[in-house]
CHARMM internal coordinates of N, CA and C (Angstrom, degrees):
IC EDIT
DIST 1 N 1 CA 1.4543
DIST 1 CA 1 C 1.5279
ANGL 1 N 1 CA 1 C 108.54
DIST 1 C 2 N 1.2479
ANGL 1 CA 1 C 2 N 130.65
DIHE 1 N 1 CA 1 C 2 N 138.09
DIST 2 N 2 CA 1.4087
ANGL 1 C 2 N 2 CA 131.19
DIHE 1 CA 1 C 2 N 2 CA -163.43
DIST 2 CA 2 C 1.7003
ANGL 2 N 2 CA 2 C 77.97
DIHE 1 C 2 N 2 CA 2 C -109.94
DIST 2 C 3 N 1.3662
ANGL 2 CA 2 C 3 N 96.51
DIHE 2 N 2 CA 2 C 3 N 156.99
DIST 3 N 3 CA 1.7260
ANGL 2 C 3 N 3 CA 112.54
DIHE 2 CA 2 C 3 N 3 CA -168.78
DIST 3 CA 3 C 1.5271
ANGL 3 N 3 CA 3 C 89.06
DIHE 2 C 3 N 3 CA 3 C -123.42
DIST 3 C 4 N 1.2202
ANGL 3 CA 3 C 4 N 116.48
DIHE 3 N 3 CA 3 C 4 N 163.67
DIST 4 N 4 CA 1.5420
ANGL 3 C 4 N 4 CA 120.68
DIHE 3 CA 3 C 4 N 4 CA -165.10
DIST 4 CA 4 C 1.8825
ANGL 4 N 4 CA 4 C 104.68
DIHE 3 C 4 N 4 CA 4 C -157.71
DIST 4 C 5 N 1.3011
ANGL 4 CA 4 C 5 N 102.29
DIHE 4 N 4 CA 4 C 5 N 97.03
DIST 5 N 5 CA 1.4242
ANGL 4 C 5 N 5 CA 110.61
DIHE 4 CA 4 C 5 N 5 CA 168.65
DIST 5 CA 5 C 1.4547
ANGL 5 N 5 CA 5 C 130.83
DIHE 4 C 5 N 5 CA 5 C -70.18
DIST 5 C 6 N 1.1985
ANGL 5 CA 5 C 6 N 122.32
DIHE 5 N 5 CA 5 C 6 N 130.42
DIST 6 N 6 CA 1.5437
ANGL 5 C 6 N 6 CA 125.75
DIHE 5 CA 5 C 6 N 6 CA -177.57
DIST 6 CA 6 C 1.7590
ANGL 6 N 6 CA 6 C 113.02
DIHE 5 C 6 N 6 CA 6 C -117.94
DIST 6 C 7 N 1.4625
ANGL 6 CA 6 C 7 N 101.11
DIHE 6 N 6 CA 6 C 7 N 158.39
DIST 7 N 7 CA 1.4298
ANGL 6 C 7 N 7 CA 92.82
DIHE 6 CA 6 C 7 N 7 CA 158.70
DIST 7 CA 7 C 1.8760
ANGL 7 N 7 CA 7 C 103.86
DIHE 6 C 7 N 7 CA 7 C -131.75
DIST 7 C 8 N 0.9203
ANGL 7 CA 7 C 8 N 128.42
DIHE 7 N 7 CA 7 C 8 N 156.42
DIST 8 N 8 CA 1.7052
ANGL 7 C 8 N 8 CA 133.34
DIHE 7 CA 7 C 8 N 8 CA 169.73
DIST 8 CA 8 C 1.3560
ANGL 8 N 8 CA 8 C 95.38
DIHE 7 C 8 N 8 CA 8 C -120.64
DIST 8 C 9 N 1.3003
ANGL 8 CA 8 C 9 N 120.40
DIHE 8 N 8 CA 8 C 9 N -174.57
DIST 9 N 9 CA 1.4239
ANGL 8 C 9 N 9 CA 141.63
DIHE 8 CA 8 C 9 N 9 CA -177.04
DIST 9 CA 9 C 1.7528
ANGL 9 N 9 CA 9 C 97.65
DIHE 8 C 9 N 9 CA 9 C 176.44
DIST 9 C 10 N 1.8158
ANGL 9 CA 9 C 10 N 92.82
DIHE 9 N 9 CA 9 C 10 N 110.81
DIST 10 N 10 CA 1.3538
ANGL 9 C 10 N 10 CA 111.10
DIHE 9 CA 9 C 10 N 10 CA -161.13
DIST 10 CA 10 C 1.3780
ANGL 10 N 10 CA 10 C 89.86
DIHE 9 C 10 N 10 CA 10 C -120.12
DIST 10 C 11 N 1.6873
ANGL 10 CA 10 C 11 N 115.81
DIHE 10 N 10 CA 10 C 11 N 154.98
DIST 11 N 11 CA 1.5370
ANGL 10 C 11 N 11 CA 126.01
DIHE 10 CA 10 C 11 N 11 CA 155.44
DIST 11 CA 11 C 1.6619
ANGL 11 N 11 CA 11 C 121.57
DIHE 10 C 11 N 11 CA 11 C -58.36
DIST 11 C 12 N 1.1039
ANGL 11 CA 11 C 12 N 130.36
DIHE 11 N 11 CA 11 C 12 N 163.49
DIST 12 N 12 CA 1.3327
ANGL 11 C 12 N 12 CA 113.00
DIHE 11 CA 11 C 12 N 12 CA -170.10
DIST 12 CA 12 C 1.8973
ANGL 12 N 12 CA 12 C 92.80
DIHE 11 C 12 N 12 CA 12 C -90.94
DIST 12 C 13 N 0.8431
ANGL 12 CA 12 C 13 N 126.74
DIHE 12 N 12 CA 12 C 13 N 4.49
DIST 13 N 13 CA 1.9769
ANGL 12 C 13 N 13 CA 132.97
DIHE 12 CA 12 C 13 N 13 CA 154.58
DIST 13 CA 13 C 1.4177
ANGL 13 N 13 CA 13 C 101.23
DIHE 12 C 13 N 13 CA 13 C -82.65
DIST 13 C 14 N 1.2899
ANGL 13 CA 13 C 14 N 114.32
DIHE 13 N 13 CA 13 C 14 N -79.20
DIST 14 N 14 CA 1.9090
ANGL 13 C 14 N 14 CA 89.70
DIHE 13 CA 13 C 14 N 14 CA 166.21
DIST 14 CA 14 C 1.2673
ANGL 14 N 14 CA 14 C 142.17
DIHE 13 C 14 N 14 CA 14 C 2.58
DIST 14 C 15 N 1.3755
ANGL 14 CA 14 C 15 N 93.17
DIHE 14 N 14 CA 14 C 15 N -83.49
DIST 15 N 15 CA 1.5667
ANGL 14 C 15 N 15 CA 109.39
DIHE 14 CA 14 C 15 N 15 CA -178.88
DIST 15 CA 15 C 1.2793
ANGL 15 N 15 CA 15 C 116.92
DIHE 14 C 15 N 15 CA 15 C -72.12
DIST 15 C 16 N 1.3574
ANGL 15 CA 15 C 16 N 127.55
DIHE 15 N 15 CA 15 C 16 N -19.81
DIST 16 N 16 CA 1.6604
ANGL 15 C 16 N 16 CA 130.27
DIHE 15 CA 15 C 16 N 16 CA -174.96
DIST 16 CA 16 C 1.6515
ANGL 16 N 16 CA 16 C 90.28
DIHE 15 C 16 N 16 CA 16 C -81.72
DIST 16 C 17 N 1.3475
ANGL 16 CA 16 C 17 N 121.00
DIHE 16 N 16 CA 16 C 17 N -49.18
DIST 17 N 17 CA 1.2510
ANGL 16 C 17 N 17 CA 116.78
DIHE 16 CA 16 C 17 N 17 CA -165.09
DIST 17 CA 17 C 1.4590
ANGL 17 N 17 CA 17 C 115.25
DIHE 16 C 17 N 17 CA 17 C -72.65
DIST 17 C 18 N 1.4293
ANGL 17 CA 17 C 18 N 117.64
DIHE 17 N 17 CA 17 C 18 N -18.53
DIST 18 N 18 CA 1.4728
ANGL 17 C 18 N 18 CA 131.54
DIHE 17 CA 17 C 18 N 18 CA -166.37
DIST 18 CA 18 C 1.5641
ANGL 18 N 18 CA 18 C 92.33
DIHE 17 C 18 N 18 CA 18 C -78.10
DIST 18 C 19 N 1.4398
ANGL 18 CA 18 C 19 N 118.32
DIHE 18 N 18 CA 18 C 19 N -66.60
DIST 19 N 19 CA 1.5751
ANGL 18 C 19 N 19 CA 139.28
DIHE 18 CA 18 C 19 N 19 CA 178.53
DIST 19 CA 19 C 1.9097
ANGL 19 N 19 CA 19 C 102.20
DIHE 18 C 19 N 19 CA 19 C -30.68
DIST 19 C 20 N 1.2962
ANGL 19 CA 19 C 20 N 102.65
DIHE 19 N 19 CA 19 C 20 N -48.44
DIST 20 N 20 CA 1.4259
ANGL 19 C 20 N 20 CA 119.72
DIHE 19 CA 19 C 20 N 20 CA 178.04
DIST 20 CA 20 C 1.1212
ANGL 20 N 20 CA 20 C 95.15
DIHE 19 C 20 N 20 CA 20 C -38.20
DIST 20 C 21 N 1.1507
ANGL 20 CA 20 C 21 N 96.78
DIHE 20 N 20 CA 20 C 21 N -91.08
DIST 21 N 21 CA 1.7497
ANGL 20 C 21 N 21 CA 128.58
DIHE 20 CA 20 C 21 N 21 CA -166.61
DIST 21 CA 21 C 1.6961
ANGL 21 N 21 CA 21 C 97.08
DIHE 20 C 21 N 21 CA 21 C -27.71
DIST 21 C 22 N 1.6900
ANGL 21 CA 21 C 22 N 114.76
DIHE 21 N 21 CA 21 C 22 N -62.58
DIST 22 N 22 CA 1.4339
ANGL 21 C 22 N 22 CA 96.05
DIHE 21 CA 21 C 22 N 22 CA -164.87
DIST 22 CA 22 C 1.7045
ANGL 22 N 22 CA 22 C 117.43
DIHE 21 C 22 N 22 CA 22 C -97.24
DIST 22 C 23 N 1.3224
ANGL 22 CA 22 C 23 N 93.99
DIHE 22 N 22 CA 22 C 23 N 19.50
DIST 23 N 23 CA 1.8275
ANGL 22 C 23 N 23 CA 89.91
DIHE 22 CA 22 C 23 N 23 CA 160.46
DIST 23 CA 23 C 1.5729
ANGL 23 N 23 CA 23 C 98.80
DIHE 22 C 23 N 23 CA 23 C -98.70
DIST 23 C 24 N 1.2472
ANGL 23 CA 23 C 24 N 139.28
DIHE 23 N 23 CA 23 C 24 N 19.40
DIST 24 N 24 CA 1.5517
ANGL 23 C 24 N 24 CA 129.26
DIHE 23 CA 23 C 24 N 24 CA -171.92
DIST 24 CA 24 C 1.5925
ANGL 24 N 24 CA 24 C 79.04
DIHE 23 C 24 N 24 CA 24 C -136.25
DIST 24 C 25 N 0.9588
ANGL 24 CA 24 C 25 N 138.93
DIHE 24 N 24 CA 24 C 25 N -46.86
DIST 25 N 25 CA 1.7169
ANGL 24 C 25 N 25 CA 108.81
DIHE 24 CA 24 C 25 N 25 CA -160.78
DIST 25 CA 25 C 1.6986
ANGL 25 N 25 CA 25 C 105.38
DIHE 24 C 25 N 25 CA 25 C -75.58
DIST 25 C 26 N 0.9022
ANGL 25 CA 25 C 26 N 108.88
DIHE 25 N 25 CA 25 C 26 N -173.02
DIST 26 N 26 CA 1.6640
ANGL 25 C 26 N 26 CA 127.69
DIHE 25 CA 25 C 26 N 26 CA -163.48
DIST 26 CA 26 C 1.5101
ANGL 26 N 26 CA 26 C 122.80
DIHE 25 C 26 N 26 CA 26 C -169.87
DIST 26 C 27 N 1.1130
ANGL 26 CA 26 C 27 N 118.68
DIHE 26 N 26 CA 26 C 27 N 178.05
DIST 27 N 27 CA 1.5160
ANGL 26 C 27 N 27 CA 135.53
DIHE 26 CA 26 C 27 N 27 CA -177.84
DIST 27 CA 27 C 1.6472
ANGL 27 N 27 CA 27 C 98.46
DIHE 26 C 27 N 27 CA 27 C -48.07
DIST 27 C 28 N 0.7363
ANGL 27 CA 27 C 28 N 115.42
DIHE 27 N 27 CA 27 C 28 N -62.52
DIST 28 N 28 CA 1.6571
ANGL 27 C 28 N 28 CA 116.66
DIHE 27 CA 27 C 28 N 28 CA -169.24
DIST 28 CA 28 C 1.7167
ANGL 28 N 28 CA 28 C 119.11
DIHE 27 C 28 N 28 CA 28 C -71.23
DIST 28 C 29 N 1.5193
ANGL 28 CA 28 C 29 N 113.52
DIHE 28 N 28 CA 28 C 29 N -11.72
DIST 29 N 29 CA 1.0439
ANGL 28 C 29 N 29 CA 148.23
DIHE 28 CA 28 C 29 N 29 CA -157.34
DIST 29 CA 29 C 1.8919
ANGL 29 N 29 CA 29 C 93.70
DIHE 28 C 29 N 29 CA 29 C -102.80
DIST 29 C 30 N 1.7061
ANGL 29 CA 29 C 30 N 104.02
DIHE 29 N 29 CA 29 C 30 N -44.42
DIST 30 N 30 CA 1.3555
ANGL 29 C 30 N 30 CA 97.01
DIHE 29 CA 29 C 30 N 30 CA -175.61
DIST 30 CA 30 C 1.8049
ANGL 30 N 30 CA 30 C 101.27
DIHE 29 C 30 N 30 CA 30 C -106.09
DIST 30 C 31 N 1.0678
ANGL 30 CA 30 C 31 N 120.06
DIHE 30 N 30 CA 30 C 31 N -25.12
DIST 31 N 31 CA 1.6669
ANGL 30 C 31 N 31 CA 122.18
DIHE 30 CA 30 C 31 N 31 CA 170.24
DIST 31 CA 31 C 1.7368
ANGL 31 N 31 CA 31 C 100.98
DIHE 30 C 31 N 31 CA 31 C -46.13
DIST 31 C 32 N 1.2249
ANGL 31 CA 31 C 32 N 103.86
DIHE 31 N 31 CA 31 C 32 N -47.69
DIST 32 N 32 CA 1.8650
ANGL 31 C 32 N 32 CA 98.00
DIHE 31 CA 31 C 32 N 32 CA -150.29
DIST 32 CA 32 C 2.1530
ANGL 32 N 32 CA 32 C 90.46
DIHE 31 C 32 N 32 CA 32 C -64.66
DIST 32 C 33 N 1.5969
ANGL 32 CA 32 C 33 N 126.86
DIHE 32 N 32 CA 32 C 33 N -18.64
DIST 33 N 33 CA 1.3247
ANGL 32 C 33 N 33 CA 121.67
DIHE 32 CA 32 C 33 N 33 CA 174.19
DIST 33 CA 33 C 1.0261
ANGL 33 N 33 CA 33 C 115.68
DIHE 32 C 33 N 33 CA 33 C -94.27
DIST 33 C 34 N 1.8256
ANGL 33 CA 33 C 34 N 120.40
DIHE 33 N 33 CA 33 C 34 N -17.10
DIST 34 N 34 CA 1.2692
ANGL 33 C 34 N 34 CA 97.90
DIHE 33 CA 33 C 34 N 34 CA -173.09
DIST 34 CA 34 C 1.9506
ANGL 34 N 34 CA 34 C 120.09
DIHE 33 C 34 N 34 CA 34 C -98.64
DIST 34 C 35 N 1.4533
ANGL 34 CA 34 C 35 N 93.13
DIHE 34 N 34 CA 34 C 35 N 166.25
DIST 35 N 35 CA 1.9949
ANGL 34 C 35 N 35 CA 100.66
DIHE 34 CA 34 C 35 N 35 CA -178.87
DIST 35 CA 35 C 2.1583
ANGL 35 N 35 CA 35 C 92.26
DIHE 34 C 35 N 35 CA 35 C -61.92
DIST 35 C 36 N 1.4931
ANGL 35 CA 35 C 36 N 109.16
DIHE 35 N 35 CA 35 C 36 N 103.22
DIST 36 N 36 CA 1.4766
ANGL 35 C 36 N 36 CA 113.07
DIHE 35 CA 35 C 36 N 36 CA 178.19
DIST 36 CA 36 C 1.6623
ANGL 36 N 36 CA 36 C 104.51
DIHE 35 C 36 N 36 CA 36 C -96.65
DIST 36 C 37 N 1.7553
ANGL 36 CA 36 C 37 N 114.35
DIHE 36 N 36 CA 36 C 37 N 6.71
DIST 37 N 37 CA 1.3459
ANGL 36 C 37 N 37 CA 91.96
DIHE 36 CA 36 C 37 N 37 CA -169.36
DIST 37 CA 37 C 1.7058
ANGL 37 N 37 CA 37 C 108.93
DIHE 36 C 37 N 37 CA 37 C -83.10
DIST 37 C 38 N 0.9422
ANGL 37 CA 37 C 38 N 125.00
DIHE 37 N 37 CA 37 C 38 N -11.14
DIST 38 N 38 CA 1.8730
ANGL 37 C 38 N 38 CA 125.65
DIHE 37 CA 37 C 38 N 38 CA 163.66
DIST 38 CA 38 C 1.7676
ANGL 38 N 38 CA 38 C 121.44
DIHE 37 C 38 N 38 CA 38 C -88.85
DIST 38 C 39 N 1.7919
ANGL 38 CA 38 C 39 N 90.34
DIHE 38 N 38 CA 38 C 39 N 11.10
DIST 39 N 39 CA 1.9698
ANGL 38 C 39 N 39 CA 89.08
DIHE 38 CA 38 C 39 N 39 CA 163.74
DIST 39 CA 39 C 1.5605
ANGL 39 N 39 CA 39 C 75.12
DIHE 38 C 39 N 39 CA 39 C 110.64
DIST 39 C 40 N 1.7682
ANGL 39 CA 39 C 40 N 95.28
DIHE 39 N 39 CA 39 C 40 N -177.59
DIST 40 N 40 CA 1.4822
ANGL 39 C 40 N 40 CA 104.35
DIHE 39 CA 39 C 40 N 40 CA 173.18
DIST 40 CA 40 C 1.2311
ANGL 40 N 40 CA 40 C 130.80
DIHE 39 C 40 N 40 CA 40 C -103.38
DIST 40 C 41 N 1.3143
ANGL 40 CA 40 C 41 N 113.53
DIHE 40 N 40 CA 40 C 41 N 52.06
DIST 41 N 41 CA 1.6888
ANGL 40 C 41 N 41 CA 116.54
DIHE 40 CA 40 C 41 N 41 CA -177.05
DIST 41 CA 41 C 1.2661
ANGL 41 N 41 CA 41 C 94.00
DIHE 40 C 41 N 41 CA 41 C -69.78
DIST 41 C 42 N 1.3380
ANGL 41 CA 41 C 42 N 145.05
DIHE 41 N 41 CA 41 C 42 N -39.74
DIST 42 N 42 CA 1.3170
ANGL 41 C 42 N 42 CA 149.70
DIHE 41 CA 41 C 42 N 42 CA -134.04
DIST 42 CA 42 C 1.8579
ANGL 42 N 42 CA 42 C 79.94
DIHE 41 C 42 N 42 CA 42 C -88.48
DIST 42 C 43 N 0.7935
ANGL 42 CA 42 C 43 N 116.86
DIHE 42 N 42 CA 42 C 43 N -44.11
DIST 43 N 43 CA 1.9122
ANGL 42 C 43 N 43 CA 111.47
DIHE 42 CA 42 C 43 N 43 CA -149.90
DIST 43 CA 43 C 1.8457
ANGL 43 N 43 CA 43 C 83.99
DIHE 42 C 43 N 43 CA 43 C -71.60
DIST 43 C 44 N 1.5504
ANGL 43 CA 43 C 44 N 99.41
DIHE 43 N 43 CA 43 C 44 N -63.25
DIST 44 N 44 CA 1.4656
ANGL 43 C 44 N 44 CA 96.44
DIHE 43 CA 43 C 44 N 44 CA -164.21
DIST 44 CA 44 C 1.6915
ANGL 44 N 44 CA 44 C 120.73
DIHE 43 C 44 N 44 CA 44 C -48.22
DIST 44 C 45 N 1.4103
ANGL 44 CA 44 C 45 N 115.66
DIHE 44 N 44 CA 44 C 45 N -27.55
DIST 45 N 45 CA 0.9032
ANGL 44 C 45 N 45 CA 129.08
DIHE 44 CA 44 C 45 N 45 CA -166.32
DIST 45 CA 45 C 1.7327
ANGL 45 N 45 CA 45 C 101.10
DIHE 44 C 45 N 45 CA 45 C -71.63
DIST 45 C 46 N 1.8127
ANGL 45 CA 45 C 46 N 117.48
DIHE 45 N 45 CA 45 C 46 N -48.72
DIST 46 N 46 CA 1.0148
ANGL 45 C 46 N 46 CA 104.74
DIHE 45 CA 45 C 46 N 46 CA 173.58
DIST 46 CA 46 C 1.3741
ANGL 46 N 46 CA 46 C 120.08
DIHE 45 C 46 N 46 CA 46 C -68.74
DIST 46 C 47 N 1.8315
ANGL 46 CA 46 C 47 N 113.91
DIHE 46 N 46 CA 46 C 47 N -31.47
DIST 47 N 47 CA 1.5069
ANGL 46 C 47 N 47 CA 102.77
DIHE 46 CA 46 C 47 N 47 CA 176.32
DIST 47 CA 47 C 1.3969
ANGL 47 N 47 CA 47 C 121.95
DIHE 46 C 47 N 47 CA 47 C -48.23
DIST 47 C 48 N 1.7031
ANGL 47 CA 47 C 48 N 121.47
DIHE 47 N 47 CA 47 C 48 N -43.77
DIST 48 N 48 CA 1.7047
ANGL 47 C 48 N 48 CA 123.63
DIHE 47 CA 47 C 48 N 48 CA 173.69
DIST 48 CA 48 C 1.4392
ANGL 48 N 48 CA 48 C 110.09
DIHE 47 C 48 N 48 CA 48 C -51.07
DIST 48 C 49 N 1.0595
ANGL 48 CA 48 C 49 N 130.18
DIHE 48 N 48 CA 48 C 49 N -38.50
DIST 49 N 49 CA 1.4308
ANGL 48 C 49 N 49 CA 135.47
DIHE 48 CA 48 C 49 N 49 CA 169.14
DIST 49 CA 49 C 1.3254
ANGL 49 N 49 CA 49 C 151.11
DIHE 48 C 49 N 49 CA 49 C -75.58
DIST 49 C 50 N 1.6173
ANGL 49 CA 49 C 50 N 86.24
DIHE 49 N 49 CA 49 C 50 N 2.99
DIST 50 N 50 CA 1.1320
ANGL 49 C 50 N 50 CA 102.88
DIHE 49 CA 49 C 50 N 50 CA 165.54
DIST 50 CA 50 C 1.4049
ANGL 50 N 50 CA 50 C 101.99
DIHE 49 C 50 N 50 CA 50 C -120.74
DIST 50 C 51 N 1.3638
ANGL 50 CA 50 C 51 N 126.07
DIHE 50 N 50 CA 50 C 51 N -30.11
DIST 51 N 51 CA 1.7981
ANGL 50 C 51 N 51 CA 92.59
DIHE 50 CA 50 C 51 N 51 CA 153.97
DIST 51 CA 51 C 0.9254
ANGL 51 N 51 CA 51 C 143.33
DIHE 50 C 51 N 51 CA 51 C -59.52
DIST 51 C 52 N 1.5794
ANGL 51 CA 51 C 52 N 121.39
DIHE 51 N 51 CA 51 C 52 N -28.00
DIST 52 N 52 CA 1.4920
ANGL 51 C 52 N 52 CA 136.78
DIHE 51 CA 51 C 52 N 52 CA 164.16
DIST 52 CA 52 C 1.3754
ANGL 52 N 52 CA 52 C 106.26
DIHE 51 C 52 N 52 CA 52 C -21.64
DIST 52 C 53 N 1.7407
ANGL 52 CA 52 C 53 N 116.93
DIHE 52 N 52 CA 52 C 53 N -54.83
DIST 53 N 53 CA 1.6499
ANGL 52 C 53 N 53 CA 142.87
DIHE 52 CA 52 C 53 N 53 CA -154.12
DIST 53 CA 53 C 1.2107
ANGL 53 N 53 CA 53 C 97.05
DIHE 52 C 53 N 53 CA 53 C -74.86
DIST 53 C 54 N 1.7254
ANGL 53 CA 53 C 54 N 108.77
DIHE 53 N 53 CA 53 C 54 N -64.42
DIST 54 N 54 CA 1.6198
ANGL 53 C 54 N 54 CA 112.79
DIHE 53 CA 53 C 54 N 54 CA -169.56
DIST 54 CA 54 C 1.6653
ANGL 54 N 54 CA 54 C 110.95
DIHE 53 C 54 N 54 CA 54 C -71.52
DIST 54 C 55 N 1.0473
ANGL 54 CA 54 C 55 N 121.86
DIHE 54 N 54 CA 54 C 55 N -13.01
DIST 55 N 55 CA 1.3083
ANGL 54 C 55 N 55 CA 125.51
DIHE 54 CA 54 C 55 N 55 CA 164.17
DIST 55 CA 55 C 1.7183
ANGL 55 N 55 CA 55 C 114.80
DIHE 54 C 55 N 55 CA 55 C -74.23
DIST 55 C 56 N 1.5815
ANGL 55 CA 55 C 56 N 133.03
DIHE 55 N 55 CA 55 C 56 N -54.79
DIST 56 N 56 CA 1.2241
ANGL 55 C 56 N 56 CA 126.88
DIHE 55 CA 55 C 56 N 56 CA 160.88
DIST 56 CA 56 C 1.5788
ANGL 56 N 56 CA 56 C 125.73
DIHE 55 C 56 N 56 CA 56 C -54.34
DIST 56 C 57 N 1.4988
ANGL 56 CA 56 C 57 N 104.40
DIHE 56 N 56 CA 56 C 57 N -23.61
DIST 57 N 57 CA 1.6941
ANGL 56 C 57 N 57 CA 105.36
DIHE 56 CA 56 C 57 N 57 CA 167.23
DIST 57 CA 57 C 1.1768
ANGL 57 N 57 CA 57 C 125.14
DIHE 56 C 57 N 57 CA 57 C -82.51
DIST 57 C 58 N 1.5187
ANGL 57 CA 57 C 58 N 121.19
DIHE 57 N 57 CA 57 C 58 N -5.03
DIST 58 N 58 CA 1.6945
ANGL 57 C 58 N 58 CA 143.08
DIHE 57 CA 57 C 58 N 58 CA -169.85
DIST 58 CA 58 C 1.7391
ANGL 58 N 58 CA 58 C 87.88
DIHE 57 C 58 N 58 CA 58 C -94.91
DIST 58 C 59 N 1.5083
ANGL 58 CA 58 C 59 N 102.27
DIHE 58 N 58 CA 58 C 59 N -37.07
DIST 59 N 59 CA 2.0995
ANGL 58 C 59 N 59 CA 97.37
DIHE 58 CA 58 C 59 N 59 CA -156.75
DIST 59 CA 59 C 1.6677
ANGL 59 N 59 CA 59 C 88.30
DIHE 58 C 59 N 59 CA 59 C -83.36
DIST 59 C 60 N 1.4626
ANGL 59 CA 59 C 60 N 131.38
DIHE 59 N 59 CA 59 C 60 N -3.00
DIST 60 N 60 CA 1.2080
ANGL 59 C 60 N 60 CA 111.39
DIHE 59 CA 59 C 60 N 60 CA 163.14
DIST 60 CA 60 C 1.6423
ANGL 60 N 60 CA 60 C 137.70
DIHE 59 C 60 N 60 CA 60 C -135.06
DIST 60 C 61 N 1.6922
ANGL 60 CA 60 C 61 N 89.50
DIHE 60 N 60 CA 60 C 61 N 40.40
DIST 61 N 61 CA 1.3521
ANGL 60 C 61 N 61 CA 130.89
DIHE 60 CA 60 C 61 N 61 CA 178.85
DIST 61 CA 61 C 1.7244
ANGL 61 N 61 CA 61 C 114.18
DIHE 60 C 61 N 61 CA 61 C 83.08
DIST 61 C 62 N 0.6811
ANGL 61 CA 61 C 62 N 88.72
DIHE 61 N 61 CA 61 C 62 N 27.49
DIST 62 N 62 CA 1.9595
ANGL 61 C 62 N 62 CA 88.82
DIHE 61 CA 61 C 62 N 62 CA 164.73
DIST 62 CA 62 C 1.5256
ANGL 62 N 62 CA 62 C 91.44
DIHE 61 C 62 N 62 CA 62 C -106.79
DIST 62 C 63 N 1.2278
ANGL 62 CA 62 C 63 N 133.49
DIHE 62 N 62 CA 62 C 63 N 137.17
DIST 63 N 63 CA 1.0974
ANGL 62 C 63 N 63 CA 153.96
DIHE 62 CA 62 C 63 N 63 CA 159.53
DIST 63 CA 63 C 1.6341
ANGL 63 N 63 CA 63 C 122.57
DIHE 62 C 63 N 63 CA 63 C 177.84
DIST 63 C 64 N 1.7651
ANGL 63 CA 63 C 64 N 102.78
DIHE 63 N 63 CA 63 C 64 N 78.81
DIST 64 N 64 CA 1.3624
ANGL 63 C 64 N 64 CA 103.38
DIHE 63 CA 63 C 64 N 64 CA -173.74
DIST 64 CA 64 C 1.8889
ANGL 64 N 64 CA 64 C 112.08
DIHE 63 C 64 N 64 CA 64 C -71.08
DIST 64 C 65 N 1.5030
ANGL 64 CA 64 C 65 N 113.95
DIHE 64 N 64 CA 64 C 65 N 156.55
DIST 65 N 65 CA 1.1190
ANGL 64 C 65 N 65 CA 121.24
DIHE 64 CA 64 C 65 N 65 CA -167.58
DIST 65 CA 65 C 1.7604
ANGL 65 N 65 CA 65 C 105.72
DIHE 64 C 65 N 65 CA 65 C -84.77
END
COOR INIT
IC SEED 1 N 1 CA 1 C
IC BUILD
């Protein structure tokens, strides 16, 4: 699997609201976008990836409770 580094540069409303967003979405939240006709690799795959996010937005103080 090739790994793929990014950088963003968000407003501090951005990022509080982004952090929002992915401590409230969920499995069903990422099923209803993802391609489910080969099973749900697609969901899990976005769920890991979006902790990846909410985890780098926690290491620079976004981490709503």
């Amino acid at each position: 699997m090739k790994e793929v580094t990014f950088t963003a540069t968000l407003s501090h409303e951005e990022a509080l609201a982004f952090a929002q967003f992915l401590k409230r979405a969920g499995y069903y939240d990422y099923h209803r976008c993802a391609d489910t006709h080969g099973g749900d690799d697609e969901v899990y795959e976005m769920l890991h990836a979006s902790d990846k996010i909410r985890t780098a937005l926690a290491e620079v103080g976004y981490a709503p409770r």
